[in-house]
ZAVO-225350 format. One line per field, with one value per residue (C-alpha): chain; x negated, y, z. Coordinates in nm, 2 decimals. Example, Ala and Ser with C-alpha at 12.3 -4.5 7.8 and 13.67 -1.06 7.14 Angstrom:
2
ch	A	A
u	-1.23	-1.37
v	-0.45	-0.11
w	0.78	0.71
END
This chain:
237
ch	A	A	A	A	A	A	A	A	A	A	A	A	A	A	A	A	A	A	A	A	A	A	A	A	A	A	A	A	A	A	A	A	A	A	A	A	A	A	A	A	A	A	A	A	A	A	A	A	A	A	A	A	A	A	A	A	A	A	A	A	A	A	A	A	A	A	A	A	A	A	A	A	A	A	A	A	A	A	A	A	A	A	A	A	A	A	A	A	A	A	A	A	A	A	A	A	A	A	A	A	A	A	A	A	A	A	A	A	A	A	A	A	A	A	A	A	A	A	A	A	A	A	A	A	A	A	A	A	A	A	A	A	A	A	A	A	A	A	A	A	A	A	A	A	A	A	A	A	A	A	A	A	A	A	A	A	A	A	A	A	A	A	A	A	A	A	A	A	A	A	A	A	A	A	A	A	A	A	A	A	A	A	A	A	A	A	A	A	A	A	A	A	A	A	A	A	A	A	A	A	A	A	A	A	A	A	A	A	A	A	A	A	A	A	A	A	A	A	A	A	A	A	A	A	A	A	A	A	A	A	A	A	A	A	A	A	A
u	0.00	-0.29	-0.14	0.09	0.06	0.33	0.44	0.21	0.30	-0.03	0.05	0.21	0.50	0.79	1.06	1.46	1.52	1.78	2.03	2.25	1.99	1.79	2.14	2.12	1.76	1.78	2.11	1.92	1.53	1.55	1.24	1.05	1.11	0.78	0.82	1.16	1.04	1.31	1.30	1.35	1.65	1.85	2.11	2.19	2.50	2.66	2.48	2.10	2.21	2.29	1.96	1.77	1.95	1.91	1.54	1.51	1.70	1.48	1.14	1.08	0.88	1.02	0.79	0.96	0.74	0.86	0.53	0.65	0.96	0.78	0.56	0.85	1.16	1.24	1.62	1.70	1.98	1.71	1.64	1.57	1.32	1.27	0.94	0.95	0.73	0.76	0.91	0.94	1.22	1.33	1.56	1.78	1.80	2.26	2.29	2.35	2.08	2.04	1.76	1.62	1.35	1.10	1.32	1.15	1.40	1.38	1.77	1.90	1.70	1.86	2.23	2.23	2.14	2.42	2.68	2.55	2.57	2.97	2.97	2.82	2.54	2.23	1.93	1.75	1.52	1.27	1.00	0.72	0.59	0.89	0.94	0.86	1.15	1.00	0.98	1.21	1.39	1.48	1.60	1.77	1.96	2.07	2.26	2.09	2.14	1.82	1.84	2.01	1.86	1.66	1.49	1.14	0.89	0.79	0.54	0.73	1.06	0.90	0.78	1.12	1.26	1.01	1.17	1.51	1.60	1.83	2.14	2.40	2.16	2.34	2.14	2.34	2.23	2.39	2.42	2.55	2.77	3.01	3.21	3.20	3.62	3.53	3.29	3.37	3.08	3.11	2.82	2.54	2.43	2.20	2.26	2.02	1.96	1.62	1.47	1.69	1.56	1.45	1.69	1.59	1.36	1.49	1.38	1.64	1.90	1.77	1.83	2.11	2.43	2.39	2.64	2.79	3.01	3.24	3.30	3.43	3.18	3.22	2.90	2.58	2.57	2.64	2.39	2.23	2.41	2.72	2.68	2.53	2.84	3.05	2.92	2.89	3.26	3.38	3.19	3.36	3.68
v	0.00	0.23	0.60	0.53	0.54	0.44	0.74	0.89	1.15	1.36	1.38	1.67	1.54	1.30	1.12	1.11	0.77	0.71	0.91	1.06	1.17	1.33	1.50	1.65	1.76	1.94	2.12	2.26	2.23	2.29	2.48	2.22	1.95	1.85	1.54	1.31	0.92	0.70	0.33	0.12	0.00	0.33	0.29	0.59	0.75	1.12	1.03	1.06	1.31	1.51	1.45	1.54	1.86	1.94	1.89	2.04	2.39	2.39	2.27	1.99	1.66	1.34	1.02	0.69	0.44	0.11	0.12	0.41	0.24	-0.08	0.11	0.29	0.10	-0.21	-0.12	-0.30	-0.04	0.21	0.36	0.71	0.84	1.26	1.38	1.68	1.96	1.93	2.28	2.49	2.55	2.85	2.86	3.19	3.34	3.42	3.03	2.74	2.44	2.09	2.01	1.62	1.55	1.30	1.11	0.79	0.65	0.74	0.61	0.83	1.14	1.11	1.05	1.31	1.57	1.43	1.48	1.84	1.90	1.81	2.02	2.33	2.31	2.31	2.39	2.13	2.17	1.87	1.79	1.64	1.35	1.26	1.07	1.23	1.41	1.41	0.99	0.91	0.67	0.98	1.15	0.86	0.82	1.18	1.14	1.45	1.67	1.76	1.91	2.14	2.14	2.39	2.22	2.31	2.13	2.23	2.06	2.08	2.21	2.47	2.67	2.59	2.77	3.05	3.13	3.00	3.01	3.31	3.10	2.85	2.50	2.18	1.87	1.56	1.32	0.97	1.20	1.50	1.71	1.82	1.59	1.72	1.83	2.11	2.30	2.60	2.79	3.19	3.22	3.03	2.70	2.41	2.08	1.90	1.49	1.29	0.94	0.69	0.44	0.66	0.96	1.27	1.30	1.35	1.75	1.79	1.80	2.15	2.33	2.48	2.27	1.90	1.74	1.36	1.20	0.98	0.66	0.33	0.08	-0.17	0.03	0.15	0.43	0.54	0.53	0.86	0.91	0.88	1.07	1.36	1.32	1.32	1.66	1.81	1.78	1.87	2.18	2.26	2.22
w	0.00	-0.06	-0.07	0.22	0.54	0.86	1.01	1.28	1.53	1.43	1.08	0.94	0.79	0.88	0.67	0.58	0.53	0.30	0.03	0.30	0.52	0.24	0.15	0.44	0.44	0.10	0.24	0.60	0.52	0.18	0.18	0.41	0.14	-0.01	-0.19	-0.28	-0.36	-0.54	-0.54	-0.87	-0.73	-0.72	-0.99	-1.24	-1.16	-1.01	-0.72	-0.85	-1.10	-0.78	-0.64	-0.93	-0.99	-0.63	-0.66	-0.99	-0.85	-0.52	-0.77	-0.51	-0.63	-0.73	-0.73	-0.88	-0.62	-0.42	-0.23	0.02	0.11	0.22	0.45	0.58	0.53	0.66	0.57	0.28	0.08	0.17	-0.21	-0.16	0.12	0.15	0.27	0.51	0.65	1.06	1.14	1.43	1.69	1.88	2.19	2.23	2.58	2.50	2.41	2.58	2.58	2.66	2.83	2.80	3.07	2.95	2.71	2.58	2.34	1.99	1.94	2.23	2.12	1.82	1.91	2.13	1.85	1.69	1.99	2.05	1.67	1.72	2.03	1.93	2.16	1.89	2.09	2.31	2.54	2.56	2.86	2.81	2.84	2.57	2.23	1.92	1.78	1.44	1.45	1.13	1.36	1.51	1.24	1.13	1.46	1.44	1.10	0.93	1.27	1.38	1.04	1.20	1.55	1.75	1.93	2.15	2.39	2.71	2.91	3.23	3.38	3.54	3.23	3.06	3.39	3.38	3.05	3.09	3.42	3.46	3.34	3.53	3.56	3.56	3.62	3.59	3.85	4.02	4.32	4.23	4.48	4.18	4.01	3.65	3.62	3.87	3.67	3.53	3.34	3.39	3.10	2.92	3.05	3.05	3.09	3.19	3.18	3.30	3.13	3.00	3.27	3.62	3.57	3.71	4.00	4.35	4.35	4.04	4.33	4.46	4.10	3.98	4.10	4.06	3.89	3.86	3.67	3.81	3.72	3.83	4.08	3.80	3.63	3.82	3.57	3.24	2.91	2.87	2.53	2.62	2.97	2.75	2.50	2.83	3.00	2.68	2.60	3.01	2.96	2.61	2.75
END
């Protein structure tokens, strides 16, 4: 496979894998789009004719190759792959953020973009140490939405705090004091969600109000996901 390389966190480039996902690239990082590679097996029709039009209006690249999507790929209707410049985030002091401390998993990252996409909540907070957000699984995870993502890394919750801390702070923690139907923001917000496996650590519980959301004894706790998916829709309410 000479050429071609496995993605690599240094490198400065990641990938859209797939026709959908490149869709959405050439719609929101149109100008970061740097090469478009197209497998033998992608059959003529509207939907290539859209691609090439798009590439040809935005003078993008297109390479005909197989040998990308071996290195890439191990999806096997995976016939189009879009090459990307990594790009730089920017959090707004008069918006509300998530905040993902030391998130590990490439699939939660990922779906969590996608649920804050849906909820209008489009800039994340992320504390290192944490998974790469450029990994293409997730990118693929997030359906196209970190496409349309701010998103920024600190390298603790302190300097995200020294920057962002003048707002309502709402860590979401097994043993929060505030059960998630009584909170009523006034103005901006973060929520705030530790590692899929630990959770926050114990000193979350003397920022902001803590919050939990309840659930039956059935379940020691919810996936972070879906508690993220949760809290973002009780604060949209």
């Amino acid at each position: 496979m000479a050429g071609y390389k496995r993605y690599r966190k240094e490198d400065p480039v990641s990938y859209a894998l797939g026709i959908t996902l490149t869709f959405e690239l050439l719609k929101y990082r149109g100008a970061e789009v740097s090469r478009i590679f197209i497998h033998s097996a992608m059959k003529p029709g509207e939907t290539l004719d859209k691609l090439l039009s798009s590439c040809q209006e935005k003078n993008i690249e297109v390479v005909y190759t197989d040998k990308i999507f071996h290195v890439l790929s191990q999806k096997e209707n995976c016939y189009v792959i879009g090459e990307f410049q990594k790009f730089s985030g920017h959090l707004q002091n008069d918006h509300s953020h998530i905040v993902l401390v030391n998130p590990s998993n490439s699939g939660n990252m990922g779906t969590i973009m996608r649920s804050a996409l849906g909820f209008g909540m489009e800039q994340m907070a992320i504390i290192r140490p944490a998974v790469d957000a450029f990994d293409p699984k997730v990118v693929r995870a997030s359906m196209g939405a970190i496409f349309s993502t701010e998103f920024v890394y600190f390298d603790s919750f302190a300097e995200y705090q020294e920057q962002f801390g003048e707002r309502e702070l709402y860590p979401f923690m097994l043993d929060g004091a505030t059960p998630l139907q009584e909170i009523r923001p006034k103005g901006v917000f973060s929520l705030i969600f530790g590692n899929e496996a630990t959770g926050l650590p114990a000193e979350f519980s003397a920022v902001g109000t803590p919050v939990v959301i309840p659930h039956s004894d059935r379940i020691d706790s919810l996936n972070l996901p879906i508690a993220a998916s949760i809290a973002m829709y009780g604060m949209q309410r």
